[in-house]
C-alpha positions in Angstrom: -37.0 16.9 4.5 -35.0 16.7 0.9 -33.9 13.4 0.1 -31.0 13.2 -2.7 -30.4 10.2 -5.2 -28.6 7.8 -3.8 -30.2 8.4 -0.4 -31.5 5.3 1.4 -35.5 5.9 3.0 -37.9 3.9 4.2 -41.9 4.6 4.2 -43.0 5.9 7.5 -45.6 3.2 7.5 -43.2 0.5 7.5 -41.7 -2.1 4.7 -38.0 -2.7 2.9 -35.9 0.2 2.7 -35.8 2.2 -0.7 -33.1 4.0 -2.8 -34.0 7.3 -3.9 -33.7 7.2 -7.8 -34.7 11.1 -8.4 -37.2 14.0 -7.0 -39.3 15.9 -8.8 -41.0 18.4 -6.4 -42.6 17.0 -3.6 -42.5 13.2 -5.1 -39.6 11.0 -5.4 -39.1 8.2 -7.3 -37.6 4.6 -5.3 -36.1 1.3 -5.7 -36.6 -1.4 -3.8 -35.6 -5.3 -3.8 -39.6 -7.0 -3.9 -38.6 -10.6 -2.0 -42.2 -11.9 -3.0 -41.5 -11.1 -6.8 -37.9 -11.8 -7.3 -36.9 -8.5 -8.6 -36.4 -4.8 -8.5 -39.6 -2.3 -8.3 -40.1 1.1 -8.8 -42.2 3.6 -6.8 -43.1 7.5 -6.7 -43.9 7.7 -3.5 -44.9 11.2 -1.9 -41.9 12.9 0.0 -44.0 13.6 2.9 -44.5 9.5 3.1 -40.9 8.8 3.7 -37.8 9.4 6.2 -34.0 8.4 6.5 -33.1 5.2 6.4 -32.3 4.6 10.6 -29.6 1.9 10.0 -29.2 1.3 14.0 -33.1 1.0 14.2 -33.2 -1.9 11.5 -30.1 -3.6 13.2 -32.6 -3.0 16.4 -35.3 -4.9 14.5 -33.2 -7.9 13.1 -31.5 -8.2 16.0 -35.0 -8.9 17.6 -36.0 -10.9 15.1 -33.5 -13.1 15.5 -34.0 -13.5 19.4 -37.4 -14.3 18.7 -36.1 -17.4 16.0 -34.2 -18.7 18.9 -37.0 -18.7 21.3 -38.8 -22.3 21.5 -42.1 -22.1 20.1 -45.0 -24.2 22.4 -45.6 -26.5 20.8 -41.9 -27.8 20.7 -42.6 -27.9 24.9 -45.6 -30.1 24.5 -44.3 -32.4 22.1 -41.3 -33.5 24.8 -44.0 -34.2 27.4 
């Protein structure tokens, strides 16, 4: 699949989604927002690595997330006995 600059990917494999910088043949350079450094990365990353950014499937995700943030943890139900 091309990707274009601009274009918003994520790695097959899983992780934060990435802004395509440029392509050079079959790699394609990426930045992404690193939340355990503070700041902005850069990654070539193989084209065959990555696919288009699904924005209903991370909604999906969060939206999970979220439900399981609301859920009472056990411990919470043994503490009230």
């Amino acid at each position: 699949m091309p990707f274009n600059q601009g274009d918003i990917v994520n790695v097959k494999s899983g992780g934060p989604a990435l802004t395509v910088l440029s392509v050079a043949g079959d790699h394609v350079t990426c930045l992404f927002f690193s939340e355990e450094l503070g700041e902005f990365k850069q990654a070539v990353i193989p084209s065959f690595a990555l696919e288009s950014f699904d924005e209903d499937e991370d909604d999906d995700h969060e939206r999970h997330a979220a439900q399981d943030d609301d859920e009472p943890d056990d411990e919470d139900d043994h503490k009230a006995a």
